[in-house]
Each structure stands twice: as C-alpha cells, then as structure tokens.
N, C-alpha and C positions, 0 to 999 in steps of 0.2 A: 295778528299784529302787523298793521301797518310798516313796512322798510322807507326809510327814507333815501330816495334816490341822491346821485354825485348832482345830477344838476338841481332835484330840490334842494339842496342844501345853498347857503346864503354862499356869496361867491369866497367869502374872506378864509370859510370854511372848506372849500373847497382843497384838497391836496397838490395842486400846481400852480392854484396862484396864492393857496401860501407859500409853496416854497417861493415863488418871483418875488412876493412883497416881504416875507421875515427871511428866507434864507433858507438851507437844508436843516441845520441846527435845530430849528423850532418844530421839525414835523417826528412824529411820532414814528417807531419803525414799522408801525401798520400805514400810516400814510405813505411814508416813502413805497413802499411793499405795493400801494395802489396806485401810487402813478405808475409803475412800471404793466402790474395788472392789466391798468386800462378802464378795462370795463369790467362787472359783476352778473347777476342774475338779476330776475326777473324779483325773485325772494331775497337777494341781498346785494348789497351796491359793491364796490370792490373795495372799498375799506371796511367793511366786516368780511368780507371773503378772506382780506389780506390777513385780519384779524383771527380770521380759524387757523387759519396756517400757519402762523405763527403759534398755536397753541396747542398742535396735534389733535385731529380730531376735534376741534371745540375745547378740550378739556387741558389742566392745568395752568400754569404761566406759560404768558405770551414770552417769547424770545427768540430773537432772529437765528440763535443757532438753531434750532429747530427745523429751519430749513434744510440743513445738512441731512437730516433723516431720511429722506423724501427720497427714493428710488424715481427715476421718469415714470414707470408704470403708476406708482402709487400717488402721483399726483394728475395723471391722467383721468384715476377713476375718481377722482371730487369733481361734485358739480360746480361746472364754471371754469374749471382748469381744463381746456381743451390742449390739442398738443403743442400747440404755439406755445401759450401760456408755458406749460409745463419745460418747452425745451427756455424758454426766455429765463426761468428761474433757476435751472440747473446752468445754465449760462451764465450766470448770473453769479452762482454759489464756487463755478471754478475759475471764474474771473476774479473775486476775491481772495481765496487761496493764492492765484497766482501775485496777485500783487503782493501780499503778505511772503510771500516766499524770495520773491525778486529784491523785497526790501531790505529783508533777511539774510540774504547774498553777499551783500556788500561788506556787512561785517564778518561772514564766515571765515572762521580760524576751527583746522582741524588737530589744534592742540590744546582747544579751547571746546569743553564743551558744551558748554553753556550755549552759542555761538551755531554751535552742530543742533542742539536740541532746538535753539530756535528757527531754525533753517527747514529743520523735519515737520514742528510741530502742527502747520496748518495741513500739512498734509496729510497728517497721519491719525491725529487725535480725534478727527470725528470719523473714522473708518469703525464697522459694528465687526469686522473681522481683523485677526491679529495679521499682520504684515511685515516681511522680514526684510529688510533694505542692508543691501551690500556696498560697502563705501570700497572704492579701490582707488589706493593714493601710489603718487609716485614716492621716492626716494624724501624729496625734498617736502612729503606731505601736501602734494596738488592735488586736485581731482583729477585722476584719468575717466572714470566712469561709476555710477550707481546705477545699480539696479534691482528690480525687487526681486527677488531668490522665489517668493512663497505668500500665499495667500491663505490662512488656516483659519477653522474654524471659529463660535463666536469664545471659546476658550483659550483654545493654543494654534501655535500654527509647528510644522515638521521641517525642522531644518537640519542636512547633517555636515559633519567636516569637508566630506567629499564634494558635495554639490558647492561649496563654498570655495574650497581652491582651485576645484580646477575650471571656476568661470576667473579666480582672481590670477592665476599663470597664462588663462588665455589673456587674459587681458595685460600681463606684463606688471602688475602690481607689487610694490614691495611692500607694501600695508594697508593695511582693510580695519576699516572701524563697522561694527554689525549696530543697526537700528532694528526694532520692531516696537508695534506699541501693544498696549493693554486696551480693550476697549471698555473692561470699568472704570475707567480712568485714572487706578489708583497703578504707579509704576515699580512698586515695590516689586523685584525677583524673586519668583519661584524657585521651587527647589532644581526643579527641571531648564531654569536660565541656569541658576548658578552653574548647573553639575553640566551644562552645555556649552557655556563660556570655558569654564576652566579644560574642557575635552578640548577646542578648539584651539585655544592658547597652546595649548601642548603639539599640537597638529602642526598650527605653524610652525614653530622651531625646526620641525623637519625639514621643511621645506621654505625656509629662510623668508618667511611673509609673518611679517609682524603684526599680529591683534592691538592695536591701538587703544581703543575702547567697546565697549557693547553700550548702547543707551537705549534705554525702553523709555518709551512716551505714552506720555498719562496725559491727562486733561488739563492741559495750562500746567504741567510738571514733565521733572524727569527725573530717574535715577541715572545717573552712568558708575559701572565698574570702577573706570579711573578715576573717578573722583572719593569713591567711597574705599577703595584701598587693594580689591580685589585683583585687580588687574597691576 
C-alpha cells in the first residue's frame, strides 16, 4: 500500500496551510500533532505517524491524552520518533500541564477544595504511579511550600506521620493539607487512606499542625476528606 506523502497531498490538505487558511480550530489533533512532528517516514507521512501515537501502538482510540503515557524512551523506540522528535513532544506534554496549572493558580483557595483539586489535577492524574504531595500552609492558609513526600508503586505509595511533620516543622508550617492520586482514576479511599488520614490527624494535635484536608485525585475527579465529613 501506497503512503501518501505531506507534499503529495493537495496543498489545502496540507496541516499548515490549513491551519494559515481555517485556523487551529479546523485541524484535527493528529494534524496539529504533525506540524509539530514535521516530518514522517519513508512508510508513513507525519500525519499518520502522529495518528499512531495518538492511538498507542496503532491500537484503540486516538486521543491526545495519550501522549501523557509515552516515557522519552518509549517513544524513542517508534519508527520515526528520533530523540528530537521524542524530547519536542515531552516538551510539549509539560508545557501543557504547566499552563493548565498556572491557570489553575489564580483561583487557588486552600479552603476551598475544589480549587486545590484543580490546581493538582494536571499534575497528578496522568501519573501510572501513586504520588503523595505535602501542602505546608501558614497560619493565615498561604503556601509556604509543597512538596512530594513519595513516589509508590502502580497500587499504593508509603507514607508515614513522621516523615510528614518533620519536613512540615522544618518548614515552619502550621497546616498541611495531604494530596496523592489513584492511577485507576477512580479516587474513592481505601481502607488504608482512611485508617492513614485519621493516624495522621491525631498526630498533628500533638504537635499543634493542623490536617486541613487529604484529596486523592482521580481522572477529571476528586474525593477530599473535608468535604465528605471525615475530617
């Protein structure tokens, strides 16, 4: 089977000068996906290349989240993806996140969880390993600092009270809200959140640092503690 090349194709057809002549709107996210590409193979132009990758392997629905899977190595080893390519697309994928998080910013309220969940969410929810993020607030509920505690398995990750306050007293915090997400997307609490929140909660009282909330992030969701009555 014949491939039909970028420059065979009639020029309207083309992925950059439709976007000069309709706009970004009109191209497809495999299009978009090949003008950054560039170029293709010899076996396929770069709107079907952009089109595998988008689909994992060839196979199921195309959809740009999909790119979020991609390790640098794992798109190193597809034909066509050399490391340019490969770093332009992870460049690509943390450039996105970061606007979506910068945008996210503006409206963050850490009394609001709603707010927090969507502040976390691009960050967290396409991660295949669970991630523990440490919120340390002042007094007044500002950011003094976050950071991630733990990086665990594609199940659970290991977090304990100790390792949790004494980065949140080095750090002068008088309340700490805990993030981590699910990577099946679904953020309902295990047994092992719950009976770890509530450990925790009781930990701070001691040592006068308030648990504010826990929120696990799921895919486009969240549960948080304080909203559901636990906390």
């Amino acid at each position: 089977m014949k491939h039909q090349t970028i420059m065979e194709m009639h020029p309207e057809q083309r992925p950059d000068e439709k976007y000069l002549s309709m706009g970004p709107k009109a191209l497809t996210d495999s299009e978009l996906l090949a003008i950054i590409l560039r170029t293709g193979t010899k076996e396929a132009p770069s709107t079907e290349l952009a089109d595998r990758l988008l689909r994992i392997d060839g196979d199921g629905e195309a959809s740009i989240l999909n790119l979020f899977r991609y390790e640098l190595d794992d798109l190193k080893r597809i034909n066509g993806i050399g490391k340019v390519k490969a770093l332009q697309i992870k460049a690509l994928m943390e450039l996105s996140m970061r606007i979506a998080t910068k945008s996210a910013k503006q409206k963050l309220d850490f009394n609001n969880p709603d707010t927090i969940a969507t502040y976390y969410m691009e960050q967290l929810r396409h991660s295949s390993k669970e991630c523990i993020v440490l919120v340390m607030l002042n007094s007044a509920c500002q950011m003094i600092k976050d950071t991630v505690l733990s990086v665990g398995t594609v199940n659970a990750s290991l977090y304990s009270s100790r390792e949790i306050f004494l980065e949140a007293i080095k750090n002068e915090a008088v309340n700490i809200i805990l993030i981590h997400n699910h990577p099946s997307g679904k953020p309902s609490p295990s047994v092992n959140d719950l009976s770890a929140t509530k450990k925790i909660k009781k930990a701070g009282k001691l040592v006068d640092i308030e648990l504010l909330d826990h929120i696990i992030i799921g895919d486009r969701t969240y549960y948080s503690f304080k909203q559901d009555g636990v906390l």
